[in-house]
N, CA, C and O atoms as a GROMACS GRO file, in nm:
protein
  364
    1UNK      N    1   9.948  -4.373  -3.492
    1UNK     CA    2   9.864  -4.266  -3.446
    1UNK      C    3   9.949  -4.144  -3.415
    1UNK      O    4  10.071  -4.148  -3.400
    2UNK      N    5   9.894  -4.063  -3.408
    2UNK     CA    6   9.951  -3.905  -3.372
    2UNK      C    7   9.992  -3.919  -3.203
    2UNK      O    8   9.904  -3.978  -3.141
    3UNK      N    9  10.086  -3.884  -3.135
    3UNK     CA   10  10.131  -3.886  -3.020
    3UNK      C   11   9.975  -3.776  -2.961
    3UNK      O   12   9.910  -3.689  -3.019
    4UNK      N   13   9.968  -3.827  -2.844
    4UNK     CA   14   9.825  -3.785  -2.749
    4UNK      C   15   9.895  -3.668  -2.625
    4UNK      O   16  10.016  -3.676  -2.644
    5UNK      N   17   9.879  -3.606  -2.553
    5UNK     CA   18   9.919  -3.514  -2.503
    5UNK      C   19  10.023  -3.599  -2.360
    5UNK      O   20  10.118  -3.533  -2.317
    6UNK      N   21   9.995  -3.737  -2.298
    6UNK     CA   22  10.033  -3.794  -2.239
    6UNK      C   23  10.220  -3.879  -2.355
    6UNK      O   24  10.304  -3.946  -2.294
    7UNK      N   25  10.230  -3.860  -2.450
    7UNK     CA   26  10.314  -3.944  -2.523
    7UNK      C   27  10.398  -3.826  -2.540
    7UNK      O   28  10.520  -3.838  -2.553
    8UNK      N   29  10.317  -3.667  -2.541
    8UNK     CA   30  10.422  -3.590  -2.552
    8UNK      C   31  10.522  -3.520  -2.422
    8UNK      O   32  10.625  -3.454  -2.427
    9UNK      N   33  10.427  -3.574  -2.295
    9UNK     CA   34  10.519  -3.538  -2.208
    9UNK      C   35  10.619  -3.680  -2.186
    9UNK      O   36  10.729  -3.648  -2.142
   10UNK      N   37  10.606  -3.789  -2.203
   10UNK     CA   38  10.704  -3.867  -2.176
   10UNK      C   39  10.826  -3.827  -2.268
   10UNK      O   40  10.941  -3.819  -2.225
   11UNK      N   41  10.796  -3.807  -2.378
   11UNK     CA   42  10.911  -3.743  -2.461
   11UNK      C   43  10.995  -3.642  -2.411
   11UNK      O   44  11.117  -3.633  -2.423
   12UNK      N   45  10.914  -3.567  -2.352
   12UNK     CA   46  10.983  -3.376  -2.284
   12UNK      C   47  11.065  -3.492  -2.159
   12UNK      O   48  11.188  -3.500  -2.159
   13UNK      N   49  10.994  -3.563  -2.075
   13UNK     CA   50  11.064  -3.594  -2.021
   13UNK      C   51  11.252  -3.655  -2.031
   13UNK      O   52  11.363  -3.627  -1.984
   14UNK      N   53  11.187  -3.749  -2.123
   14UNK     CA   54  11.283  -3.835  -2.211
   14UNK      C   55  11.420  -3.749  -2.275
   14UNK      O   56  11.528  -3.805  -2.291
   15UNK      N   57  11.400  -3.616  -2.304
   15UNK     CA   58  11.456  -3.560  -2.356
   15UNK      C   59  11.535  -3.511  -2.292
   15UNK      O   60  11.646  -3.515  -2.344
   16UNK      N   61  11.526  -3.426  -2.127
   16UNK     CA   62  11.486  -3.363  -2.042
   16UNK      C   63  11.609  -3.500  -1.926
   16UNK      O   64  11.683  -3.449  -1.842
   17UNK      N   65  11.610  -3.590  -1.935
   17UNK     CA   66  11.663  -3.689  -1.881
   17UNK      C   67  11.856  -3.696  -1.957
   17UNK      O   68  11.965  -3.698  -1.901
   18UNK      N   69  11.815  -3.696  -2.101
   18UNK     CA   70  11.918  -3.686  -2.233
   18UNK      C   71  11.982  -3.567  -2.212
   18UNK      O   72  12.090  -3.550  -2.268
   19UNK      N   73  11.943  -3.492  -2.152
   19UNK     CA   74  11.983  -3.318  -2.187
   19UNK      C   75  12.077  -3.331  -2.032
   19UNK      O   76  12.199  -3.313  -2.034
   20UNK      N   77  12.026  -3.354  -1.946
   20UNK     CA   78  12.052  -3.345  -1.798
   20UNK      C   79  12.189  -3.483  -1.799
   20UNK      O   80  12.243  -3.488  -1.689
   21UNK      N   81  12.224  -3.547  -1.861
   21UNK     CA   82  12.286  -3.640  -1.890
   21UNK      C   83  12.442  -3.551  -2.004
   21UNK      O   84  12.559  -3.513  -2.003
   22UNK      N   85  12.371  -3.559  -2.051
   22UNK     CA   86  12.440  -3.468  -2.131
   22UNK      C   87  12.548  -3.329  -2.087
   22UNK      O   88  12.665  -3.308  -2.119
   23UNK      N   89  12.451  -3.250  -2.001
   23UNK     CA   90  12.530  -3.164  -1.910
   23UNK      C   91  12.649  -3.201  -1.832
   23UNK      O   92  12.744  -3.129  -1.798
   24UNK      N   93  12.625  -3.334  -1.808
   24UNK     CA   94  12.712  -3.378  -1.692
   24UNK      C   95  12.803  -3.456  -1.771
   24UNK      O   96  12.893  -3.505  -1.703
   25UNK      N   97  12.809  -3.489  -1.926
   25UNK     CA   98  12.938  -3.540  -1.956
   25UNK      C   99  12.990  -3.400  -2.031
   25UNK      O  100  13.096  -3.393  -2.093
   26UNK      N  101  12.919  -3.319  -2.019
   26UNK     CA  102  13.054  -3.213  -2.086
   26UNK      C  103  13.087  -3.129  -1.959
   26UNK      O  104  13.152  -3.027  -1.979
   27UNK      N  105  13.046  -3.163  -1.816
   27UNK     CA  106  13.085  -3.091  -1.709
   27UNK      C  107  13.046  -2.933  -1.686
   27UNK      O  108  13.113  -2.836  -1.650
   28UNK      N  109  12.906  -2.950  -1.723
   28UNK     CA  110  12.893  -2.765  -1.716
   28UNK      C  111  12.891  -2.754  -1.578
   28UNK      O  112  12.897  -2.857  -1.511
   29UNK      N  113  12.885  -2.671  -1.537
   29UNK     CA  114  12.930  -2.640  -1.384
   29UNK      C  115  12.787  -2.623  -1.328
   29UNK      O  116  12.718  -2.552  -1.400
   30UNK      N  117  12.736  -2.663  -1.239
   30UNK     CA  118  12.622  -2.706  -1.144
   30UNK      C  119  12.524  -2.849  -1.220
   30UNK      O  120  12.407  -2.881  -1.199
   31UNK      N  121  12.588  -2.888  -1.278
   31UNK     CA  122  12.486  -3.001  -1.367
   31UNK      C  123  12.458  -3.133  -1.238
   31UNK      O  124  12.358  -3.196  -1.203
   32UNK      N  125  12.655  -3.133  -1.178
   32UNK     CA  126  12.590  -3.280  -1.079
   32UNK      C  127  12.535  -3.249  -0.968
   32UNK      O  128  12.458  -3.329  -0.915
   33UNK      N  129  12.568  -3.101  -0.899
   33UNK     CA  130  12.443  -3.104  -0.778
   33UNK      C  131  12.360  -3.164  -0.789
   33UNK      O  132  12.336  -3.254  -0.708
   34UNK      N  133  12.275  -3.136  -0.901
   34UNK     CA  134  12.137  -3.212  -0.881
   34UNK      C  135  12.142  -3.354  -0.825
   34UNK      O  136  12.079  -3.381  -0.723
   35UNK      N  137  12.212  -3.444  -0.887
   35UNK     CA  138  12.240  -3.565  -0.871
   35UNK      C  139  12.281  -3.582  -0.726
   35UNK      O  140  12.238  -3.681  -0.666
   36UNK      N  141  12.372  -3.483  -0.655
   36UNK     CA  142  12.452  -3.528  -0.559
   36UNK      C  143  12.330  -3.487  -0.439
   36UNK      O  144  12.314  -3.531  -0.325
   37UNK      N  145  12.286  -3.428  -0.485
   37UNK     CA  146  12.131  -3.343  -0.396
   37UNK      C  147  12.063  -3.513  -0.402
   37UNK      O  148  12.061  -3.600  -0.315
   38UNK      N  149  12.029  -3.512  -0.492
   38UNK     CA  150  11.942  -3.648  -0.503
   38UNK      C  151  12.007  -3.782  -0.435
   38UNK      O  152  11.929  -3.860  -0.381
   39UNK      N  153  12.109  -3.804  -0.437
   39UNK     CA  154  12.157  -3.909  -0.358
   39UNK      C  155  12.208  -3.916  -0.199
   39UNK      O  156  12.239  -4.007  -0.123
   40UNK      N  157  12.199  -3.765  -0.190
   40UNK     CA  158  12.198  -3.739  -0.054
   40UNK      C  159  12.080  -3.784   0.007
   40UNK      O  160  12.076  -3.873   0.091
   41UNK      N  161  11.959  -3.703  -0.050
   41UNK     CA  162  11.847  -3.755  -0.033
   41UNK      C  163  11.776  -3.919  -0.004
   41UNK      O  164  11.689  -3.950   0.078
   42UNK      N  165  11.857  -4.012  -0.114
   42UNK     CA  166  11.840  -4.155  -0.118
   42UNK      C  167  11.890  -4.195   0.019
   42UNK      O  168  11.831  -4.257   0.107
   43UNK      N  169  12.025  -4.141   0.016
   43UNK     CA  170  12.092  -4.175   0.136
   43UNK      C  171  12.023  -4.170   0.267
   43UNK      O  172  12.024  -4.250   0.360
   44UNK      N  173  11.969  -4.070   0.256
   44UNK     CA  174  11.874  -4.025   0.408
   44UNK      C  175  11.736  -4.069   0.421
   44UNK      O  176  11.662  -4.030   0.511
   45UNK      N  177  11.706  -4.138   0.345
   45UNK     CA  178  11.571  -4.216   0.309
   45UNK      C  179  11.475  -4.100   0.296
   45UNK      O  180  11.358  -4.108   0.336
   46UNK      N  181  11.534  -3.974   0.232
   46UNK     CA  182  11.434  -3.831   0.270
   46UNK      C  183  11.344  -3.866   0.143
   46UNK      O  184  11.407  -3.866   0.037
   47UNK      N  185  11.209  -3.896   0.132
   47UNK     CA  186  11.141  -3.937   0.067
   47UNK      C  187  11.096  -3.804  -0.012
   47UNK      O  188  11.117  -3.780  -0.130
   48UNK      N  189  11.029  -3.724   0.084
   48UNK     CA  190  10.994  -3.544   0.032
   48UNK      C  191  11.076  -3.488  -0.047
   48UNK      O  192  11.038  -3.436  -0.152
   49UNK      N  193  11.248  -3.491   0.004
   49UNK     CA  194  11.340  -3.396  -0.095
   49UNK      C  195  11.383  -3.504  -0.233
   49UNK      O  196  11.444  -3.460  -0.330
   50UNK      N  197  11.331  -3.681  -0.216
   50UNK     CA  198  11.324  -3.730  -0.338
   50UNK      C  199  11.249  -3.708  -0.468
   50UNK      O  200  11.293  -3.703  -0.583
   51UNK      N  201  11.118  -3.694  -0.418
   51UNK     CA  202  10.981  -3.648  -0.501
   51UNK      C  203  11.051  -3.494  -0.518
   51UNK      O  204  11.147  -3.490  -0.594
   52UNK      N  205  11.033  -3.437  -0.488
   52UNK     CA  206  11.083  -3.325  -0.495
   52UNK      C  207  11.188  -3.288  -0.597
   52UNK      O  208  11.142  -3.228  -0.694
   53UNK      N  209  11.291  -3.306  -0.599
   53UNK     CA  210  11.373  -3.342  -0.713
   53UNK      C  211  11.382  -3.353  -0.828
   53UNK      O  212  11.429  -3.295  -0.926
   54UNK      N  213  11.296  -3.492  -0.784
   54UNK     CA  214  11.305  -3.622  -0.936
   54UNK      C  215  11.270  -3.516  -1.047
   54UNK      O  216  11.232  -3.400  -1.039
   55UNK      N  217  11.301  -3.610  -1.167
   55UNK     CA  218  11.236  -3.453  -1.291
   55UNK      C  219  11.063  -3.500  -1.343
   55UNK      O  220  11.011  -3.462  -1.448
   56UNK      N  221  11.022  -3.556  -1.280
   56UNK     CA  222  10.858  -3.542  -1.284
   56UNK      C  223  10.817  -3.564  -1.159
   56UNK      O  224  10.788  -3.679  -1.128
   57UNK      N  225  10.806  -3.464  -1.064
   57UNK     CA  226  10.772  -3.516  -0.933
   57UNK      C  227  10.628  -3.550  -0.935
   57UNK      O  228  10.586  -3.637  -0.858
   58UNK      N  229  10.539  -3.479  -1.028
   58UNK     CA  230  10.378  -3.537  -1.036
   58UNK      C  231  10.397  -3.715  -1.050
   58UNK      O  232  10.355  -3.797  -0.968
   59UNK      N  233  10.466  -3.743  -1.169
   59UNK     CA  234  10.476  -3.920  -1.154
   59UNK      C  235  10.491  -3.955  -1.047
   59UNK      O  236  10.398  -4.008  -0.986
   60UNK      N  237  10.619  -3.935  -0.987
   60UNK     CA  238  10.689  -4.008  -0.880
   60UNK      C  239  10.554  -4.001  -0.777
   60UNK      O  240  10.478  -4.092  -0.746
   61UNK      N  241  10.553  -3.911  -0.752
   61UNK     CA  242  10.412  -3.872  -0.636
   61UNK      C  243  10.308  -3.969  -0.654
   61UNK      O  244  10.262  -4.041  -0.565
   62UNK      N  245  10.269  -3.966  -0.796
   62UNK     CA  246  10.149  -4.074  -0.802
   62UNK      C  247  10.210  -4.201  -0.779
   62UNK      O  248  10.150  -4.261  -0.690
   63UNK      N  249  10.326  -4.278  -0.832
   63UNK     CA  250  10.349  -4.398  -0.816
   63UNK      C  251  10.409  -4.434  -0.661
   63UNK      O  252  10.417  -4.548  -0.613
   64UNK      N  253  10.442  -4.334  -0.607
   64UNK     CA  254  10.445  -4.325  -0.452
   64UNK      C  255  10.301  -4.369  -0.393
   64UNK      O  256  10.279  -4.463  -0.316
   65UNK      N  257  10.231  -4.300  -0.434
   65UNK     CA  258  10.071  -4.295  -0.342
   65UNK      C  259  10.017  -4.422  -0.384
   65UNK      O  260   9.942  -4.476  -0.303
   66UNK      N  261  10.044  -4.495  -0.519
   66UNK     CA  262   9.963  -4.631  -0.551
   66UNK      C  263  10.026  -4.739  -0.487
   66UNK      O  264   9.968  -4.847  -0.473
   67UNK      N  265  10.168  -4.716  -0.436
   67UNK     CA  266  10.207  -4.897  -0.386
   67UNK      C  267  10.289  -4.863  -0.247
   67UNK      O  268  10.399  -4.895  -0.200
   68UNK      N  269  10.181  -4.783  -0.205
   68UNK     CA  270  10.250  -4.784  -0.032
   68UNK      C  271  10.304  -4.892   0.023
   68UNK      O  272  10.230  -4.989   0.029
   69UNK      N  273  10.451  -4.909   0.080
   69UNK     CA  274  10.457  -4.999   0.181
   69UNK      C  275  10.410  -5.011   0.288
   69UNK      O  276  10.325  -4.949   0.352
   70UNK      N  277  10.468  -5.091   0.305
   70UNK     CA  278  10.428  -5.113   0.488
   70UNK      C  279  10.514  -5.027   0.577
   70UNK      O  280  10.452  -4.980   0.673
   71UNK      N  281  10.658  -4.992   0.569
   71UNK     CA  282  10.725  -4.917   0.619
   71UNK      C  283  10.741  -4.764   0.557
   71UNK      O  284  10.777  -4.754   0.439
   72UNK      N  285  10.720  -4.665   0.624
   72UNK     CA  286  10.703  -4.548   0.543
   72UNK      C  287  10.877  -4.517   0.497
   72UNK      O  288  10.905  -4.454   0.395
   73UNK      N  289  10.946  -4.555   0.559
   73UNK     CA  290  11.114  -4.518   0.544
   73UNK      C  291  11.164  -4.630   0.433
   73UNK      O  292  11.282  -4.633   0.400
   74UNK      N  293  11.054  -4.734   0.370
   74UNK     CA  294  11.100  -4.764   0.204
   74UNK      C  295  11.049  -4.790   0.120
   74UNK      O  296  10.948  -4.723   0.100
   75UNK      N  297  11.076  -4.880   0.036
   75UNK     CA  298  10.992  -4.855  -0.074
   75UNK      C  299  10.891  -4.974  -0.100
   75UNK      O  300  10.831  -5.022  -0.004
   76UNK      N  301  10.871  -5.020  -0.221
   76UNK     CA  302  10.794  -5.109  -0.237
   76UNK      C  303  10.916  -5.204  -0.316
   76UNK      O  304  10.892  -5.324  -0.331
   77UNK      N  305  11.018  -5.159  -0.356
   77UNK     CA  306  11.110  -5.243  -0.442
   77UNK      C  307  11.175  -5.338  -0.318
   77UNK      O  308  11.144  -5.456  -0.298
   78UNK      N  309  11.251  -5.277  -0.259
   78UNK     CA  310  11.328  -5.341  -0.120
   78UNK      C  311  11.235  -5.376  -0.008
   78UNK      O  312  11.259  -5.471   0.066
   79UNK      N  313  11.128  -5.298   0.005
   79UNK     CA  314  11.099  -5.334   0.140
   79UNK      C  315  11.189  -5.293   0.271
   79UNK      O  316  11.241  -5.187   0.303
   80UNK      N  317  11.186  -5.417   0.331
   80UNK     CA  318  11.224  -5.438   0.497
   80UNK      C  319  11.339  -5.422   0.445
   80UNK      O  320  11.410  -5.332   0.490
   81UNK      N  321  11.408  -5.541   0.289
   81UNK     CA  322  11.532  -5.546   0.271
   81UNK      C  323  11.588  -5.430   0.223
   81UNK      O  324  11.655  -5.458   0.123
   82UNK      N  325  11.590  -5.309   0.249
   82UNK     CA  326  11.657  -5.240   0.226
   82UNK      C  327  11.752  -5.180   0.246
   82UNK      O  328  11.747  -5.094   0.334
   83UNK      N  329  11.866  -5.199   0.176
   83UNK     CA  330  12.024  -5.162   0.261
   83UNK      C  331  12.061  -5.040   0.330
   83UNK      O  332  12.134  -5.026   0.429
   84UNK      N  333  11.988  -4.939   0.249
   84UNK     CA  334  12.015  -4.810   0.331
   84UNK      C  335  11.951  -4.847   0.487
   84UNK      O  336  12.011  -4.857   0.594
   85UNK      N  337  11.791  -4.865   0.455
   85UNK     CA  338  11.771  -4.882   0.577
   85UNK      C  339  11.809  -4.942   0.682
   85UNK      O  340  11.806  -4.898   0.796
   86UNK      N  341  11.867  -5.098   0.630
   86UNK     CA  342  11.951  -5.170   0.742
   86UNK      C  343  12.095  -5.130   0.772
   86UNK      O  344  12.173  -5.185   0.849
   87UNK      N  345  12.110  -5.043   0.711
   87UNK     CA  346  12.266  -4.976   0.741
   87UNK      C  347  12.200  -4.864   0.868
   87UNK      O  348  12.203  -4.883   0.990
   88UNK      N  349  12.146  -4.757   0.801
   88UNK     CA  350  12.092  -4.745   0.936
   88UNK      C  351  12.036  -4.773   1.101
   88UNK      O  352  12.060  -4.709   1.203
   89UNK      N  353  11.972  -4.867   1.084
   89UNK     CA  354  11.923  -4.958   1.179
   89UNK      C  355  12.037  -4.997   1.250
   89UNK      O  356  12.022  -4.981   1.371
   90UNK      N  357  12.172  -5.053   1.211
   90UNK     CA  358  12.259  -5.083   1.250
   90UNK      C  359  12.381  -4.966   1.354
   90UNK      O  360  12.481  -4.989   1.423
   91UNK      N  361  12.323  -4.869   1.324
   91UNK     CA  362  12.408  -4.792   1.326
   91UNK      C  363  12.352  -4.722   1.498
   91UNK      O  364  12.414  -4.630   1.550
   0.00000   0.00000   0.00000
């Protein structure tokens, strides 16, 4: 079938992921902020400046809103077990 308007943004995405990848092995200069922005973010369990970020924040947002945890500070992958968070906790 002919790609549908949903097949062509996974592609832009896809591409868009390749390109941003790409930047960062030939070292153009501001390529890893993004990244280092983003893992700061992970680090801080900052959920807002994650969505925010990511390079489709409409996805992320929706798959955020469909599998709420129980704890707002993680996710649905880790849960409770989550290391950042128990590093925190600890601290």
């Amino acid at each position: 079938r002919l790609p549908d308007l949903d097949d062509m943004k996974e592609g832009i995405i896809a591409s868009r992921i390749a390109a941003h990848a790409g930047d960062i092995a030939k070292q153009i200069p501001g390529a890893m902020e993004w990244d280092n922005a983003m893992s700061k973010a992970r680090g801080e369990l900052n959920w807002k400046k994650m969505l925010d970020l990511c390079i489709d924040p409409i996805k992320a947002k929706e798959y955020r809103k469909s599998s709420q945890p129980l704890d707002d500070e993680t996710c649905t992958m880790c849960g409770d077990l989550c290391p950042i968070k128990r590093t925190k906790d600890l601290a």
